[in-house]
C-alpha atoms as one frame of an Amber mdcrd trajectory, in Angstrom:
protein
  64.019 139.830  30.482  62.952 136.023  31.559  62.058 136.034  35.114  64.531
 133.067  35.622  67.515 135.784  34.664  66.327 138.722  36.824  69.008 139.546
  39.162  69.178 138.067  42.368  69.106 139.956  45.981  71.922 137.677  47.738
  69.704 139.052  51.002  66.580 137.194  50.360  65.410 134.113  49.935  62.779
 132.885  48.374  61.246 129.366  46.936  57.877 130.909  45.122  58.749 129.694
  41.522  54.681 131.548  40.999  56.219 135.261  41.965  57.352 137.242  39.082
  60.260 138.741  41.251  61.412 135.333  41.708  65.383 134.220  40.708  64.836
 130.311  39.566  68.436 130.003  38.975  69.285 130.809  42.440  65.893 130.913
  44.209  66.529 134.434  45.691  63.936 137.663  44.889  65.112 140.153  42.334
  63.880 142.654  44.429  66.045 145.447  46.800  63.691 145.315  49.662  59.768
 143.674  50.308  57.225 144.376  52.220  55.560 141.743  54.740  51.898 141.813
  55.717  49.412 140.566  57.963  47.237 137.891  56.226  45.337 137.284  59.900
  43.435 139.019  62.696  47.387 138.752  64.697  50.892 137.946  63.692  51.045
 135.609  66.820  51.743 133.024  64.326  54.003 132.837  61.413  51.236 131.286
  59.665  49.612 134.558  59.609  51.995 136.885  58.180  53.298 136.725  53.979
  55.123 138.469  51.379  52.720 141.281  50.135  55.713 142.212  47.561  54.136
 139.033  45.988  53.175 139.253  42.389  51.589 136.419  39.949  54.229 135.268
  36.669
């Protein structure tokens, strides 16, 4: 199936054209749920949390 066809979750968003879970057509994940992750020594910051659902096209 061509990543830019994979159903969309209407629940979230996403604008990561790179992900393979990612909807082009109607820049939503084709996933049901993903996980979020740390990326930092705190999540004090938004900066320091992202999508760990995230895979390479």
């Amino acid at each position: 199936m061509n990543q830019s066809q994979s159903p969309a979750n209407s629940r979230i968003s996403c604008h990561v054209s790179e992900c393979a879970f990612h909807n082009d057509q109607q820049n939503k994940c084709s996933l049901e749920t993903i996980t979020v992750g740390c990326c930092g020594p705190s999540t004090h910051k938004c900066e320091c949390t992202e999508c760990d659902s995230y895979r390479k096209k």
